[in-house]
C-alpha positions, 0 to 999 in steps of 0.5 A: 492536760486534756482539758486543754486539747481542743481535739478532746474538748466538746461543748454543749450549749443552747443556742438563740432560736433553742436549738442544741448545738453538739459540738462533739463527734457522733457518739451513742445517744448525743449529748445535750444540754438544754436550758430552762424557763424561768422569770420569761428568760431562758437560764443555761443550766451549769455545765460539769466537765465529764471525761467519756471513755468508750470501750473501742479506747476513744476519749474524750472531755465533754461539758453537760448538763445534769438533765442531759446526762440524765438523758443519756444514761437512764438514771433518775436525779437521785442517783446523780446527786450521790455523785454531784453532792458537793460542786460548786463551780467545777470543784469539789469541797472535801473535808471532815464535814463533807466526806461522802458515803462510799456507793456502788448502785445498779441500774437497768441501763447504767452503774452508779460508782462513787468510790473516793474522788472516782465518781463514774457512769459506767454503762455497758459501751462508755464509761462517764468520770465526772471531774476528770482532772483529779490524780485518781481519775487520772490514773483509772484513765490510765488504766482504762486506756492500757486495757482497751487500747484505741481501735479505729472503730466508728462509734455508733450503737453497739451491734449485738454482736460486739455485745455478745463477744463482749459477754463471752470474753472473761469480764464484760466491759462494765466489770472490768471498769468497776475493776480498775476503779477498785484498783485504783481506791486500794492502790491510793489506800495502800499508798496512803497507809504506807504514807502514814506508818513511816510518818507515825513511826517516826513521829512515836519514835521521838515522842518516846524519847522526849515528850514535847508539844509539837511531837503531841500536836504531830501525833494528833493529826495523825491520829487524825488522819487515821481516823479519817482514812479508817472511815474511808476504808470501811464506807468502801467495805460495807458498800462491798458486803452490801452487794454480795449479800443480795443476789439481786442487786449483783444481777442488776451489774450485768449491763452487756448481759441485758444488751444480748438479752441473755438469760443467764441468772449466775452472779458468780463472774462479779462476786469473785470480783468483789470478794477479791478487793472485799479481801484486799480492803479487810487487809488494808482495813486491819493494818489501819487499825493495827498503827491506831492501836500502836499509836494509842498503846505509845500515848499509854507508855507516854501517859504512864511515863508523864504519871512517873513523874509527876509520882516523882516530883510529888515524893520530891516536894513531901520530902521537902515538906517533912525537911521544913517541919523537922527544921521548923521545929528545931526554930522553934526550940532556937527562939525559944533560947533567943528571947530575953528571958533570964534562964540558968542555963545562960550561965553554964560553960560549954553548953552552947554546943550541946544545945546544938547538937541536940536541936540538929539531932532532934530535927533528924529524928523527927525527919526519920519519924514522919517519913517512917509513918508516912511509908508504914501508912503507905502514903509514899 
């Protein structure tokens, strides 16, 4: 647990007389956290917990400000607030309601980076992720870690000539952090869809067999979560063909290249880059939407299924209907022969069962009639 090393912990924080106090080790521009006046009194400004990752491998967990960050990586506060909409006290609210647009922005000095729970400052020798402690945080540190492994190098302004070796290496520093951070948002993708196909699968598999109200609660929260994770992959897919559409704002991502002052105008390094996961978000983008479509053609099989029934039960209860008619009828004729009226019949041997005979015929034939003109109507 980093944040409970006291060797990775630094603080920032103001003193009586106003002098920063930076308890933290020589870094490229210090960190600082400064107060403010308000009412007479001096009010400290609410710290965040930021993980620093330089490119010689040296982390460390740094609490600041949002002026100082400011400061430190030349970014206007609209920029900060895409990574600081929803904090409060150290913790990020996330939900239905309060998810956030994907954004990947260019800067003169830094890359705003915005993508899922990775919110970073990358610029062209460290790399800031606000909230350090999240799983995907976690696991681009990770990654970071296995591809700049600690040196024993004094942190200090980079030279120009590290710089330059950095501009001829296969990818500049900055690229390879954007590429571990889109490594990590398909990795955490593709793990949730998995999640989720073998969830829904099995769920689809029950409700065809019996239809119940848990398994269709079930079925709608996943439907649920698709939704929600298909608008998460997709804010991540329009973000990426935003940037290849403009050769400019591409340029903008070329921070080791503004450091040696090159003159080089190509964009091709981060356009491969970006249309490899472009390709690789459209393919988890298209099996989102494949499961969505068989859980909607499942609800259609069980709809269609629910409708036969009920077709069923409404040909059962018309029968039911025409039985009670045709016996109605034969009650009739029966209570006619019951009332106390003198009839000759009443004094003829044997006709008793005759009687009887034709009533219970009579039923039947009006039964055969009125469920022969129903289906000649074509009312069955």
């Amino acid at each position: 647990d980093l944040m409970s090393n006291p060797s990775y912990l630094s603080i920032c924080h103001q003193n009586k007389d106003g002098a920063v106090k930076n308890d933290m080790p020589s870094a490229p521009i210090p960190i600082n956290a400064g107060g403010r006046k308000g009412n007479g009194k001096k009010k400290t400004r609410r710290a965040m917990p930021w993980m620093r990752f330089s490119r010689n491998g040296n982390t460390e967990v740094i609490e600041c400000d949002k002026s100082t960050i400011m400061k430190r990586v030349s970014i206007p506060a609209r920029d900060l607030r895409i990574l600081l909409r929803i904090y409060t006290e150290n913790i990020f609210i996330r939900g239905p309601l309060f998810s956030s647009s994907s954004n990947i922005l260019g800067r003169e000095k830094s890359i705003i980076v915005n993508l899922e729970n990775i919110k970073a400052i990358v610029t062209a020798n460290e790399v800031l992720l606000l909230d350090p402690l999240r799983p995907q945080v976690l696991s681009l540190i990770d990654q970071l870690k296995k591809q700049f492994p600690q040196r024993n190098v004094p942190e200090g302004i980079q030279s120009s000539q590290e710089a330059e070796e950095g501009f001829q290496s296969e990818l500049p520093f900055e690229f390879q952090v954007l590429e571990s951070a889109f490594e990590v948002v398909c990795s955490f993708f593709d793990t949730r869809v998995t999640s989720l196909e073998t969830e829904a699968l099995s769920v689809l598999a029950e409700l065809i067999e019996k239809v119940t109200t848990e398994n269709l609660s079930i079925v709608r929260s996943l439907k649920s979560n698709f939704t929600c994770l298909i608008a998460s992959v997709q804010k991540v897919k329009d973000e990426i063909e935003h940037l290849l559409d403009d050769d400019k704002d591409m340029a903008e991502f070329y921070l080791t290249r503004k450091v040696i002052q090159s003159q080089q105008e190509d964009v091709e390094d981060l356009e491969m880059l970006l249309e490899a996961y472009l390709i690789q978000v459209e393919g988890t983008r298209n099996k989102l939407h494949t499961m969505r479509k068989y859980i909607d053609d499942t609800e259609d099989y069980v709809k269609i299924k629910q409708k036969d029934k009920r077709n069923r039960l409404l040909v059962f209860k018309l029968m039911i209907n025409r039985a009670s008619f045709a016996i109605s009828a034969g009650t009739l004729v029966v209570s006619l022969f019951g009332m106390n009226i003198p009839i000759p019949l009443y004094s003829t041997n044997g006709v008793f069962g005759y009687l009887v005979l034709d009533v219970f015929v009579m039923c039947i034939v009006l039964f055969v009639v009125t469920f022969g003109k129903a289906g000649w109507k074509k009312l069955l």
